[in-house]
N, C-alpha and C positions, 0 to 999 in steps of 0.2 A: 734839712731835707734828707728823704732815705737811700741809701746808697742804693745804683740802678744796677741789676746784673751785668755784666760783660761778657761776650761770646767772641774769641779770637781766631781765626785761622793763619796762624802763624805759619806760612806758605815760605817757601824758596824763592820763588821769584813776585809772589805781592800777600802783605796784610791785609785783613777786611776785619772789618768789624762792627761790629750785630751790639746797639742796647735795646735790652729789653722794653717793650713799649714805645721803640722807636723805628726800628727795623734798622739794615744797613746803613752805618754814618761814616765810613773810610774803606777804600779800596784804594793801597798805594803799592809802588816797587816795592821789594823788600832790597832796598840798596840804599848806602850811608857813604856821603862825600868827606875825605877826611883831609887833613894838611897832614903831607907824610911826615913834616919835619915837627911839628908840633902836635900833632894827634888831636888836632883842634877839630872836629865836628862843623862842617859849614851850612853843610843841608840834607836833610832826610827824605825820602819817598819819592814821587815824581819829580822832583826840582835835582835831588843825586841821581836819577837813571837816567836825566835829558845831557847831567854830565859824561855816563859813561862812554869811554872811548875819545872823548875828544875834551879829555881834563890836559893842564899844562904838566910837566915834571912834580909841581911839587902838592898836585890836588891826586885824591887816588878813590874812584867809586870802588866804595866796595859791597859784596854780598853778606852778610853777617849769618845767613842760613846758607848749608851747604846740604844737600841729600835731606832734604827735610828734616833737618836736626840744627842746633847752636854748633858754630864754628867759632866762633866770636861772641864771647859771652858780653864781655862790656858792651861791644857797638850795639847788642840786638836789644841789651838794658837801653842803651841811649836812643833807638830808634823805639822801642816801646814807650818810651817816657814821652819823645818827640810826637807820637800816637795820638796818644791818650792827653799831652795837653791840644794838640790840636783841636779835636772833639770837644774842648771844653771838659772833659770830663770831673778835672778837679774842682770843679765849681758844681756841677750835678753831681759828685758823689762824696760821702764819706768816703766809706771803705767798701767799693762794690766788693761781689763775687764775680768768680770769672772763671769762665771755660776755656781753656783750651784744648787744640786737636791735634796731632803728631801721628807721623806714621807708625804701622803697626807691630815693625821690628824695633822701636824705640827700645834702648837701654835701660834699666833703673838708673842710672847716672845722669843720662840725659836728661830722664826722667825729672829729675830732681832738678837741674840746672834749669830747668824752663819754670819749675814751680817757684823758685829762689827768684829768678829774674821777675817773673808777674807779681812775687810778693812783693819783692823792694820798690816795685812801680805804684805802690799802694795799693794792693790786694787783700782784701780781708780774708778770704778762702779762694784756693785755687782748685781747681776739678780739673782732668785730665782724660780726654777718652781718644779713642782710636778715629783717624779722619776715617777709613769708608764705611764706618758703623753712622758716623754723623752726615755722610756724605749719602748713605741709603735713606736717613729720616728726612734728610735735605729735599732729596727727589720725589721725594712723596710715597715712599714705601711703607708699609705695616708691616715690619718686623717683630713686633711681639705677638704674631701668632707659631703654631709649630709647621708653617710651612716658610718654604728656603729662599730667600731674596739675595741674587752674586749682584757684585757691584765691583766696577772696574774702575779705578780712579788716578786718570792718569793727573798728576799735577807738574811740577815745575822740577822737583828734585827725585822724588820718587810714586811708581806706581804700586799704588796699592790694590790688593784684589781681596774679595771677602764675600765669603757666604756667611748670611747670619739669618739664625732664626730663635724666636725668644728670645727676643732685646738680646742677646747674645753671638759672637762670631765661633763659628763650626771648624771653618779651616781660612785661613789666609796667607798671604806670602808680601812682603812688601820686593821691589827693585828698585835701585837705586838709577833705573833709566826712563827718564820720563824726559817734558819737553826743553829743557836746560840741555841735557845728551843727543835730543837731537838736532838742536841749535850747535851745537859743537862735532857731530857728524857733518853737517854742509861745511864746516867750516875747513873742520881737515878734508873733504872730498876733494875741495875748491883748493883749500894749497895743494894738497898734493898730483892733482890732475891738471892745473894749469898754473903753478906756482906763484897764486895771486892770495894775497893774504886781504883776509875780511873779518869785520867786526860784529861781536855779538847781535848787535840794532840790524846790521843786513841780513844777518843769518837768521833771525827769529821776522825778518819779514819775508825773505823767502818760502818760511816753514808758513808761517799762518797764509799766504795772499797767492803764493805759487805751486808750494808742493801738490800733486797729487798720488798716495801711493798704490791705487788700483786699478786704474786705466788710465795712464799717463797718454799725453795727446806728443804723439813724435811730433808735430808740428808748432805745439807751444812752446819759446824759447822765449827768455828774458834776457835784459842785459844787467851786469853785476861789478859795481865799481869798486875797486881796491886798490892793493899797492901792490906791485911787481917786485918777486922777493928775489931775482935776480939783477934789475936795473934799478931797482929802490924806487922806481917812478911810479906816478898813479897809472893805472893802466883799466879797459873794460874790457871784456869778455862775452859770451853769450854761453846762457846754459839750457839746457830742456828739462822739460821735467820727467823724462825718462832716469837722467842723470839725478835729478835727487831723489827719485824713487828707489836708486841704486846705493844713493851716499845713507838712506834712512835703512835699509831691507836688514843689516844685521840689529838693528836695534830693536825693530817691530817685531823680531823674531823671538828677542828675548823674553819682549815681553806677553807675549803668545804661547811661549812656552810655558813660562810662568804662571797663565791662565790655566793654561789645560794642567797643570801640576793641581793645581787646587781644585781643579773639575775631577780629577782621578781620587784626591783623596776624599769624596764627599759622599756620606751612607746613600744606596741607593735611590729610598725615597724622597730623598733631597734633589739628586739632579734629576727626579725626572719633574720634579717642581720645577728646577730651572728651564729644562725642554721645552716648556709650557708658559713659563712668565718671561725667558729670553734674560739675558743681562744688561744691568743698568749701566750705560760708560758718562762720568763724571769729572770736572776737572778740566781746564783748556783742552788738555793732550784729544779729549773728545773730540774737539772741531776739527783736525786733520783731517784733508779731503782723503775721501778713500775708506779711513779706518772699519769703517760700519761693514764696509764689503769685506775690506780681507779680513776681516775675523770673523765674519758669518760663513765663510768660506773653510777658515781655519778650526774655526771651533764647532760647525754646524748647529747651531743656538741662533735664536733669533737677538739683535744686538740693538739696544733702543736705548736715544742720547736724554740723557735728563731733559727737563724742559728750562733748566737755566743753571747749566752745567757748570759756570766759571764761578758760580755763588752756592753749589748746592750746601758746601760746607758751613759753611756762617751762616745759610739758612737753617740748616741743623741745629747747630749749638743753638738757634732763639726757640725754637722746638722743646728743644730740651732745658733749658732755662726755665719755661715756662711750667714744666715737671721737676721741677729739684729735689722731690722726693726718688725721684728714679735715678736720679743721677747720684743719691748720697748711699743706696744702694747698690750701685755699681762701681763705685768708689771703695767699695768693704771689702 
């Protein structure tokens, strides 16, 4: 049988992955349960991130991507290998080709480290392009004419922003603060204003089901269980969401900054394309309540969420799969 393409969004906080002629077959955590004392591998993807936070001493969840890059090159080998036999894929492919997407400050080193990992996973050819170039074809942009399409792509480790016109990026900026950072904003808000310590899983449900950062309702208050870092005891609290509006407000700022940088450096008649078409936000970090206001606010541009923002990228890469002429040219 012929080897089927593969399209990867090798994400901080979840893989997906796009075969050709099949559309989306995996959407897992990007997290790997290890034995600390043997480096034994127990479980990969949803079944390691049901572990995290509440593994024994000698099991440890780990992230293998950190900032949208390899931190752990073995583990993200062992969780791609764990991948791709799940899908079956060794059985539907020889030796596919395969895309993958990385942010747009990647390194050549990095670079290569992810091309080496997808090879050894049986890759016959690796291709490599930029997430919010694939993340603008995801949303349903026509980027190969000469007018400007901005896309804002908050994901897990880092947000990427990009103006690109003619299959090509004009100006972009990646940050290393996206929805990972600000799952770890609640967390130090919450130690250090009521000295109650909490776990990742509380903090990324607070961010998705409670925050709102634009008009926070004084009157909506949750309650939030952890452990009291003074008496060691479990203890609960009540918070509003005035107060995570407050624990997110440096991070949204950075990344607003970071927008408007890439708005300043952009030839005139490109932003005034953008004034006109408004910017695409893509990526979870999209679904924050709030976000669409304060940066229509911040950026005065009209601000419109993809139509299936958590997939736009692995919808991309089947996009362009299905052009690999265009992708073997953007590879030169």
């Amino acid at each position: 049988m012929l080897a089927r393409d593969i399209g990867i969004d090798l994400g901080t906080a979840n893989v997906l992955i796009y075969i050709k002629g099949q559309g989306i077959v995996l959407n897992e955590p990007s997290v790997v349960a290890v034995e600390t004392e043997t480096k034994k591998v127990i479980a990969v993807g949803k079944e390691a991130k049901e572990m995290f936070g509440r593994t024994p001493g000698k099991v440890k969840a780990i992230k293998p991507l950190k900032d949208g890059v390899i931190a752990d090159f073995e583990l993200t080998e062992i969780m791609l290998n764990s991948f791709i036999t799940k899908i079956k894929a060794r059985k539907l492919f020889t030796r596919p080709r395969v895309l993958i997407c990385c942010p747009t400050n990647i390194t050549p080193v990095e670079k290569n480290a992810i091309i080496e990992a997808a090879e050894r996973t049986g890759a016959r050819k690796v291709y490599i392009e930029e997430e919010p170039k694939v993340a603008a074809i995801g949303a349903g942009m026509d980027i190969s004419k000469p007018t400007a399409n901005m896309v804002l792509d908050i994901g897990g480790g880092t947000t990427d922003i990009a103006i690109l016109s003619l299959n090509g990026i004009v100006s972009s900026s990646s940050v290393k603060i996206a929805g990972n950072a600000l799952e770890q904003d609640i967390i130090r808000y919450i130690r250090e204003k009521y000295k109650l310590l909490i776990g990742e899983p509380t903090a990324e449900d607070i961010k998705i089901n409670f925050a709102n950062i634009y008009k926070p309702n004084k009157k909506e208050k949750r309650e939030v269980k952890g452990r009291n870092l003074i008496t060691g005891l479990p203890a609960t609290i009540e918070i509003t969401q005035e107060e995570i509006k407050e624990a997110l407000s440096e991070s949204i700022n950075k990344i607003i900054k970071a927008t408007k940088k890439v708005l300043e450096e952009t030839p005139p008649e490109l932003a005034s394309d953008i004034v006109e078409k408004g910017i695409i936000l893509t990526g979870g970090g999209a679904l924050l309540q709030g976000l669409v206001e304060v940066l229509e606010e911040e950026l005065t541009v009209p601000i419109l969420i993809a139509e299936t923002p958590l997939t736009c990228v692995v919808e991309g890469t089947g996009i362009l799969l299905n052009n690999i002429k265009l992708l073997e040219e953007n590879q030169q």
